[in-house]
N, C-alpha and C positions, 0 to 999 in steps of 0.2 A: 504494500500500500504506500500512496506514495505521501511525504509529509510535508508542508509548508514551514517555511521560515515562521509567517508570522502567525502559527499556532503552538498556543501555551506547551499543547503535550510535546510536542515534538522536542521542547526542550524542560523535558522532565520534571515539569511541572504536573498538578493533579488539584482541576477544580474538586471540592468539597462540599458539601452543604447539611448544616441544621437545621430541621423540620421545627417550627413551633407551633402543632395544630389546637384549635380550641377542641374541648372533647365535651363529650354527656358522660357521666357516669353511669356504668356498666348499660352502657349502649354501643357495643362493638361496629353495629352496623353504619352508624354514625361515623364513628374513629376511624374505620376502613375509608370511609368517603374523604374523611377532610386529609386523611394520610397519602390517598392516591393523588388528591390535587394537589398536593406541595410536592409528592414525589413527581409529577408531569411537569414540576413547573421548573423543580431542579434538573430535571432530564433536558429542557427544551433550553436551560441556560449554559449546557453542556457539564453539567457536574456528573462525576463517575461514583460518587458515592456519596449517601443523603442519610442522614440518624434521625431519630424520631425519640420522644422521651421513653420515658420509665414505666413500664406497663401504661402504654401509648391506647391499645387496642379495646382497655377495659376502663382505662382512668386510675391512678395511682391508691387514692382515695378511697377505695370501694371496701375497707375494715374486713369484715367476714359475712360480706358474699363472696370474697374469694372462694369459699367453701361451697358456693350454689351449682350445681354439676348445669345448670341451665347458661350460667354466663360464663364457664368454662368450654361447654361446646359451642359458643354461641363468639368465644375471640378463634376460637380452630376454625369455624368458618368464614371467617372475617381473614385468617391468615392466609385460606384456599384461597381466597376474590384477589388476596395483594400477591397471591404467586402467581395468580392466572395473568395477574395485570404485568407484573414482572415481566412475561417474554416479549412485548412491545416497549419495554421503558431500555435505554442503554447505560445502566446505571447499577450499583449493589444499594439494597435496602438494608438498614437495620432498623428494625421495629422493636418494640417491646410487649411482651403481655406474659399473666401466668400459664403456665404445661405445669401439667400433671405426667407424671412420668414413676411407673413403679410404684403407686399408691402415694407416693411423696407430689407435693405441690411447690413448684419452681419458679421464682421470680425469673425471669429470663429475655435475652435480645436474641432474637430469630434473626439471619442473615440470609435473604433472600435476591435474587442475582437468574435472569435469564430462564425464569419458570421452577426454579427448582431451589430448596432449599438449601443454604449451602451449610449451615451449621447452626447449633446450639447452645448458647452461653448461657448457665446459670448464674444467680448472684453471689459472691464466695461470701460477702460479711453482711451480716443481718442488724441493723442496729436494733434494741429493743431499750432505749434507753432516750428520757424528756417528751419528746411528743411520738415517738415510734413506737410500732408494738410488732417487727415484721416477723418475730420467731413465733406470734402468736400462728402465722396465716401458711409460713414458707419454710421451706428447709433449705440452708446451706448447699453449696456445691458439693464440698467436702462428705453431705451424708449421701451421697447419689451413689447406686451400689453398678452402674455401667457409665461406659463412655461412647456408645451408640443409643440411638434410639431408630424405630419406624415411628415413618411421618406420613402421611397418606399415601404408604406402601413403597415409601423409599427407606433407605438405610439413610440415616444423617449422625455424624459426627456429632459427639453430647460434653460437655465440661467448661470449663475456666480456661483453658490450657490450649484453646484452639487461634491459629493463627490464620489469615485472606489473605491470598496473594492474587494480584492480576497479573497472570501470565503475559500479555503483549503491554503490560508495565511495572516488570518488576520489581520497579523501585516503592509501588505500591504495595507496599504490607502490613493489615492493618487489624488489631486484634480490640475487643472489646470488654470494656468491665461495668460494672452499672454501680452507682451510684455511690455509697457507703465506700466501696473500693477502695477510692480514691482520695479518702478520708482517713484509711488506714498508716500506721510508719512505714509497712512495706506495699504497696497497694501489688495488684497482681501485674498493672502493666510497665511497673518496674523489671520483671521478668521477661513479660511480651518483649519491650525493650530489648533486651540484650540476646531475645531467640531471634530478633531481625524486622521486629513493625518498627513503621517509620511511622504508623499513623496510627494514635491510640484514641477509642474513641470510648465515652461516658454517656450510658442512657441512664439519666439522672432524672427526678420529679422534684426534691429540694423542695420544700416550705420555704416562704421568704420571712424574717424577721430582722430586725433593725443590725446594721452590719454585715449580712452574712453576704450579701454583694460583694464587698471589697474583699471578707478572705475568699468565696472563689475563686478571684481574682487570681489571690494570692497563691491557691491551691494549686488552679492550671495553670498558672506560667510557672510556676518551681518543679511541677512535674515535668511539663513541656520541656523544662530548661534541662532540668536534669539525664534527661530518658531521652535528651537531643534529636527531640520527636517531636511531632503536631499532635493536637490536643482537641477531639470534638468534644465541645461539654453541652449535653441535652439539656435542660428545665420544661417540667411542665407548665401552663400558664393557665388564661380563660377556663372555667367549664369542672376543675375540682373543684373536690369540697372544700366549704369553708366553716365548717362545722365547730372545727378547732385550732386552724391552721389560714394560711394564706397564698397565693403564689403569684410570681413575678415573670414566670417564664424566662429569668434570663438566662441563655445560651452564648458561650463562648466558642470561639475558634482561634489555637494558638500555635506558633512556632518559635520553636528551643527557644521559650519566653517571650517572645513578642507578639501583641496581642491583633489579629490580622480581621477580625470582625466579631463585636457582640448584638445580641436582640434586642430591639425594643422590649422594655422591663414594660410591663402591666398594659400590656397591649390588648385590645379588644379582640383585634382578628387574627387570623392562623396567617403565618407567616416564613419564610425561609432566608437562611443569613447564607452567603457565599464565601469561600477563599479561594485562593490560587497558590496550593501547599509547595514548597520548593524542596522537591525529593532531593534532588541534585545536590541541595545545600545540605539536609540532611546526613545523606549520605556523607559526604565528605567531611562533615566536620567530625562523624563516630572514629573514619579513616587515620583524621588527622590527631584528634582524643586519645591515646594509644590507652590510656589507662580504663576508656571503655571498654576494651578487649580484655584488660585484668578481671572487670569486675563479671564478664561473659566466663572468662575459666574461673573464679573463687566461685561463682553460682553456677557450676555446671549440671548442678542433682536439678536443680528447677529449671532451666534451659532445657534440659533433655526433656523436660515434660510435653513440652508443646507441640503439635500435631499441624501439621500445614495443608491448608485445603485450597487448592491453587483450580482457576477459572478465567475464561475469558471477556472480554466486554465489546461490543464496538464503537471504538474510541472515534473522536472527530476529525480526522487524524488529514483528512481531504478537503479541508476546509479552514481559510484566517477564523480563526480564536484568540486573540490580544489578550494579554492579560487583566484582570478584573482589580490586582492588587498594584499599591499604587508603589511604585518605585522611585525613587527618592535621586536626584539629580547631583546630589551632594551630598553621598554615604558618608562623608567624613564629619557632615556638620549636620546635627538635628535641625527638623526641618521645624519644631516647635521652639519659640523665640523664648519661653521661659526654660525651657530643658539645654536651649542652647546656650542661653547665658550661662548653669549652670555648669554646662562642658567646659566652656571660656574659660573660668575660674579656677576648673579643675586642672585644666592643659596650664595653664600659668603656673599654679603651685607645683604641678610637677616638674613642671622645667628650673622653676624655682630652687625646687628645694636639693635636687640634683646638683645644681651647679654650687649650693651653701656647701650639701657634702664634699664636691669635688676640691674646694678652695679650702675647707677646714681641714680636711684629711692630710691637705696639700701643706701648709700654712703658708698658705700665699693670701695677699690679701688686696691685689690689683686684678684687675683684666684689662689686654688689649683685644679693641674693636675696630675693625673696619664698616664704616659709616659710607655708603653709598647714595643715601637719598630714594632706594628702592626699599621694597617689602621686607624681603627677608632679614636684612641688615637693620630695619627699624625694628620689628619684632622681638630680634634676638640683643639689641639694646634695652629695649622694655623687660626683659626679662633678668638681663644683668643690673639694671636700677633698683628690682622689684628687691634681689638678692642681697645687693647692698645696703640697702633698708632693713631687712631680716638678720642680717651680719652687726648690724649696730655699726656701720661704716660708713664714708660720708660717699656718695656719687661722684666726688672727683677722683676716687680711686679705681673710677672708670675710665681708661685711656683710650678714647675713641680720636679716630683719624678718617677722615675722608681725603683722600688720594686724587685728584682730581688727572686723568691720562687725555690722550688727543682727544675722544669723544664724547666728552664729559659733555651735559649740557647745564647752560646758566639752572635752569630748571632742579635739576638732581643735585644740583651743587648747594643752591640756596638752600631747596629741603631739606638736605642732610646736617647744616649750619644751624637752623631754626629748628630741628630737633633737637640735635644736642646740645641749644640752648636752652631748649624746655625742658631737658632731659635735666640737666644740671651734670653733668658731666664735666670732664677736663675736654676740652677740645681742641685742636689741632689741624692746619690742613699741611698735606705734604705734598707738592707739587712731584711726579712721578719722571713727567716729561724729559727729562736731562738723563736721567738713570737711563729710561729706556730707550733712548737715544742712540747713548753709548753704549748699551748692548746691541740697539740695531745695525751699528757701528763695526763692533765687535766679529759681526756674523756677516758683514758684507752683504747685509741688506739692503735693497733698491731704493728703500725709504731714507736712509740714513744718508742717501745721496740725492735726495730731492725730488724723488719719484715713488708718486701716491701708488705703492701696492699695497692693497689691505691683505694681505693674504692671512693665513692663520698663524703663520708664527710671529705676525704682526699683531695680531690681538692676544696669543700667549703670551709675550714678551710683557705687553701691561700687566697682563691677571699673574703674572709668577713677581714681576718689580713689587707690586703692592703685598704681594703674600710673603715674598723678603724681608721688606718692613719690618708690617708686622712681625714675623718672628724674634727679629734682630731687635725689636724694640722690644719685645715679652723680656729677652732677655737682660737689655739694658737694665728695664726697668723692674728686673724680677717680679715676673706676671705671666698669666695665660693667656695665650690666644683665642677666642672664642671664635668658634666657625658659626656660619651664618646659612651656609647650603640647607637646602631643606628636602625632605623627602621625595617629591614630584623630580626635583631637578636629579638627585640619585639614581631615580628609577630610571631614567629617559638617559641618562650618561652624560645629562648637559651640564657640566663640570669641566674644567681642565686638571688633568693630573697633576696633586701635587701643590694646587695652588688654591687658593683662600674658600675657594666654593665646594671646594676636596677636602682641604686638610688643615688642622689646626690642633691646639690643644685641647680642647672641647668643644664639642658641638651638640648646642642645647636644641635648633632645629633639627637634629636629625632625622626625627621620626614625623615630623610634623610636615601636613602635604599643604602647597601654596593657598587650596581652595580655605585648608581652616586657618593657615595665617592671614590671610584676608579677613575673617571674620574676627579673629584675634584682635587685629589692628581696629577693628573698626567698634572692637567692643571695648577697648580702652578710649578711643576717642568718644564713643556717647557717654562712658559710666565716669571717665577721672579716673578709672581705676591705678594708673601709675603715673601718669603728668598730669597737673591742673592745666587751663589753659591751654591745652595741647589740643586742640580738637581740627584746630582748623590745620595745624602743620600734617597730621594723621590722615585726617579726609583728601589732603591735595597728595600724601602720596599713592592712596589707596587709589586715586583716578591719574595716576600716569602708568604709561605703557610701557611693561615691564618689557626690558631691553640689558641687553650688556653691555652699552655702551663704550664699545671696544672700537667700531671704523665712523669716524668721521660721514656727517651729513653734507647736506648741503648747504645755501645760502640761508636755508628759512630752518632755525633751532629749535621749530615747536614742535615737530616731529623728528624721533633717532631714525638714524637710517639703519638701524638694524629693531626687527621686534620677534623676540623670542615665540612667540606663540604661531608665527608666519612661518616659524621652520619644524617646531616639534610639535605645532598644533595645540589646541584651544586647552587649557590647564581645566576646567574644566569637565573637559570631557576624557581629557587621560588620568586624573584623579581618578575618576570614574572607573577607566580603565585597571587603572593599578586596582584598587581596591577590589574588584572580581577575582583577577589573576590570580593579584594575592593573597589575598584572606581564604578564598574559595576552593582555587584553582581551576574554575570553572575553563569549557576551550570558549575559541573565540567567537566562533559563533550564540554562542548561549550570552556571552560579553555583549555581542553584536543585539540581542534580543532584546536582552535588559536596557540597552541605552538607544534603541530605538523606542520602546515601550515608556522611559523617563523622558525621552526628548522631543517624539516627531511631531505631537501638535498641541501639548498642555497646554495652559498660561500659567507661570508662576511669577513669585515675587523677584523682583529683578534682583539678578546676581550683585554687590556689596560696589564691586570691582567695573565700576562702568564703561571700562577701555575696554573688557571682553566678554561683556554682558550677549548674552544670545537667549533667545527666545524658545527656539528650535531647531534642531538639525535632522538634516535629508538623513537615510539610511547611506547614500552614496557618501557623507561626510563622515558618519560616521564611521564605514566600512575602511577610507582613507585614510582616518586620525588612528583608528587602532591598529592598522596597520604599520604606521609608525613608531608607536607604541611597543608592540611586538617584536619589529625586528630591533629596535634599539634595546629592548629590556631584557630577551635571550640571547641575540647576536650579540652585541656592541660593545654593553659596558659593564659587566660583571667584573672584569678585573678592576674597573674603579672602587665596586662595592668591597671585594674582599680586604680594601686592607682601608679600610675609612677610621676615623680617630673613633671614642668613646661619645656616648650619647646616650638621654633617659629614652628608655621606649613608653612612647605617650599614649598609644590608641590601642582596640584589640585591635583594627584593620594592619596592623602589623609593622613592622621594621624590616630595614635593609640590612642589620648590623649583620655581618659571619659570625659572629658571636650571639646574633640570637635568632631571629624567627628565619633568615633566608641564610641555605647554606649552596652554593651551585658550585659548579665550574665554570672558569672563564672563556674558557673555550667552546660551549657551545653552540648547535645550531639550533635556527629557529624552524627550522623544515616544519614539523607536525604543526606547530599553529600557525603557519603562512598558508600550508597548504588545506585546515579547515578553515581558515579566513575567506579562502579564495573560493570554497564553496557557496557562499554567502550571495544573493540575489543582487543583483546591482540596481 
């Protein structure tokens, strides 16, 4: 079959959905009705698998008529109608209601799938305690003396311990537990977990009473997080009893903690929430966990429990399906302005406190900076000001220098002056000009004779004079170098060996990528957080056009003639890029998916950085930027990473250090992801 680009599954994604139907008590005929129209409605929005509450098919609520042998065969026929319905739906059902089974009576989720049952989950823990009374009505999994049953004259799989897999997606595997379960210190799908579901799912009824919102909350994302698994949580709503109890119907759906859709709470009408589960992600990060593989062999007696009942579906697979979940443009910066301020705060103290340890341990009590008038070099000044404030030291034992070489412009020059006059810094300028002169002198360069070749060892020759310097001046003046390079420029190898954007004595940007020092910068200029008065020096640098300023322009200074994002492309959207690569490992096509799915025609809030603010990008842009990406970050520049100085690792989305999150060869190629880039639709 053949699969499109811009279909979710194709990139191992798996829409999801929870059923919230209104019910009647013990009117199954009812429950069947309103469970097959949320299940048509999930099928028709392309979701492959749909949960329904907690004894769905009878109503939660029904005390002991469970015991009435009338509304026991009265949810069996109700089960026939949802399996007859089943071979027209493309989708797995889980329902809920009581089976009788062996003279014992079973709270249980029936898993129904393409006309035929696929299995049988009873409930393992029975609460009987505050408003519960289920050991009056049910028995435990644990007293059930088989693990088959006949079901309208099939053989069906019976237990706790049963595992769904969809065969043509088997990253889909997904085991169920109802309600109390998951309430427990070990719930059962901590085990599902490490036998291989990625996708744990809870038919729950839940009373609502003041509070118990927030701990589910807190329930399914620490499992979710834990079991680095998706999490359906059922609630019953409309239509139970309220005899002595309440309900709220809320329903969650979660991954390894993040919360990716809940139900309207106290909703009137039956209703269905959606996800788009990222198996791929899943998967990889159990891959990457090595320690979940520990806790799969310590728990091998219960691992070996589980039973896998594997089935097909047909998937949409012929058809665009965009994804329904929203993808975020700037993994590296929350996209909520209260959470993101929080990050701000937090990335500042750890670079912070990083560089107090490095200088105490050191007992050094200076740094030398280079002050360029650009981002990174303002950012990683803010952070050495913040430090010498914590240190009980004064700012002038900040030795910042801006260097000013041939293509300096009035522009970068001033800025970098007017900051480290708000900075309170020592400041310094040291004209570079003469030094590199007489190296280009030295090397029998064209330049040094009066003829404009910008070549590269023309703009090396600045970036290595200034990183001279500074060393020679760390040493002078017994002090460290602080490096200024930041994560983005790393990745991409847009560095020269050796010289100030490479190498220094610390480097407090190291882990931190252009798109969050942007935000950085711009969240000290609204809050004060480290200069008063500095708002307007911060904002004018956050809107010039990030450049190296290494070859001379033309007549007109308002623009450099060189702009970094015109040669390695939009920071942007290679953040973006790294962050898949890296955090994930995702190929580049599924990269390609996500950043067409974040970018081809949302409206969001405009990017901080107005020089490279974009609204949207074509797939064809995309496919061209990470293609640069790619070959520069497996081809190109790995021997720059391997020997980079020390630096706090700030984000989970990861570090370049050899010392921590990335370890490679410098020498290899990028063949396999050029060559799935190039499958990509143009």
């Amino acid at each position: 079959m053949t699969k499109r680009f811009f279909n979710l599954y194709t990139h191992h994604f798996a829409r999801v959905a929870v059923a919230i139907p209104r019910c009647r008590i013990a009117d199954p005929a009812f429950n069947v009705e309103q469970t097959l129209a949320l299940a048509r409605q999930a099928a028709g929005e392309g979701a492959v698998l749909v949960a329904f509450p907690e004894l769905g098919l009878s109503a939660y609520s029904c005390d002991d008529l469970f015991h009435q042998r009338a509304l026991l065969d009265a949810c069996l026929d109700g089960l026939a109608k949802i399996i007859e319905a089943s071979k027209s739906l493309p989708l797995a059902l889980v329902v809920g209601m009581p089976l009788k089974v062996n003279h014992q009576l079973f709270n249980c989720a029936v898993v129904v799938a393409g006309g035929r049952v696929l299995g049988v989950v009873p409930k393992s823990f029975l609460p009987n305690y505050g408003e519960f009374y289920e050991s009056r009505q049910f028995s435990a999994a644990d007293c059930a003396a088989v693990d088959q049953i006949d079901l309208f004259g099939a053989t069906v799989a019976f237990g706790p311990a049963l595992l769904f897999e969809v065969e043509n997606l088997p990253l889909l595997r997904f085991h169920v537990e109802i309600c109390e379960d998951v309430w427990v210190p070990i719930p059962p799908s901590s085990f599902a977990a490490m036998a291989g579901a990625t996708v744990l799912v809870n038919l729950s009824a839940s009373n609502v009473v003041v509070g118990k919102s927030g701990y589910r909350h807190q329930l399914v994302s620490q499992q979710s997080a834990r079991c680095l698994a998706a999490y359906l949580y059922t609630s019953a709503g409309r239509g139970e009893s309220t005899t002595d109890m309440a309900w709220d119907g809320q329903s969650l759906i979660y991954e390894k903690g993040d919360l990716l859709a809940e139900s309207e709470r106290f909703s009137d009408d039956s209703h269905v929430i959606f996800a788009d589960v990222d198996l791929d992600r899943l998967s990889n990060e159990r891959m990457h966990a090595t320690t979940f593989a520990q806790s799969v062999r310590r728990h091998a007696g219960e691992v070996s429990k589980f039973r896998l009942v594997r089935f097909t579906l047909e998937l949409p697979l012929q058809q665009d399906l965009p994804l329904a979940r929203t993808v975020e443009r700037f993994p590296y910066v929350p996209a909520d302005a209260a959470r993101r301020d929080e990050r701000c705060l937090e990335v500042y103290n750890i670079q912070v406190q990083a560089l107090i340890q490095r200088l105490s341990s050191s007992g050094i009590k200076k740094v030398v900076i280079g002050v360029s008038g650009g981002l990174d070099s303002t950012h990683a000044l803010l952070v050495c000001a913040r430090a010498m404030d914590r240190l009980g030291l004064p700012r002038t034992n900040i030795l910042a220098y801006t260097m000013p070489g041939f293509a300096t412009s009035e522009r970068t020059l001033q800025q970098a002056n007017d900051l480290m006059a708000v900075v309170g810094c020592s400041a310094q300028l040291i004209d570079i000009r003469p030094s590199c002169i007489q190296m280009l002198k030295d090397l029998g360069h064209p330049y040094s004779e009066g003829k404009p070749d910008y070549d590269i060892t023309f703009e090396n020759v600045q970036a290595g004079e200034r990183t001279n310097h500074l060393f020679r001046l760390a040493n002078f003046h017994n002090a460290i170098v602080i490096g200024t390079g930041d994560l983005s420029e790393l990745a991409l190898g847009w560095c020269t060996y050796g010289v100030g954007d490479h190498m220094s004595h610390y480097n407090v940007n190291a882990s931190v990528p252009k798109t969050l020092i942007s935000y950085l910068v711009r969240w000290v200029a609204e809050t004060g957080a480290v200069v008063e008065n500095g708002a307007e020096v911060l904002l004018k640098i956050l809107d010039t056009e990030i450049s190296p300023e290494l070859v001379p322009g033309g007549a007109n200074d308002s623009k450099p003639a060189q702009s970094t994002q015109d040669v390695i492309g939009p920071y942007e959207l290679q953040d973006f890029n790294l962050y898949y690569t890296l955090r994930f490992g995702f190929k580049p096509s599924k990269v390609a998916f996500l950043s067409w799915s974040a970018w081809h025609d949302r409206e969001q809030g405009k990017w901080p950085n107005a020089a490279s603010a974009r609204n949207q990008y074509a797939l064809a842009e995309i496919k061209k930027n990470l293609g640069i990406f790619l070959w520069r970050f497996f081809k190109t520049s790995q021997f720059k990473r391997s020997c980079v100085p020390n630096g706090p690792k700030v984000g989970n989305g990861g570090s370049l250090s050899p010392r921590g999150d990335w370890r490679a060869p410098s020498d290899s190629e990028a063949t396999v992801w050029m060559d799935d880039l190039n499958n990509i639709p143009d």
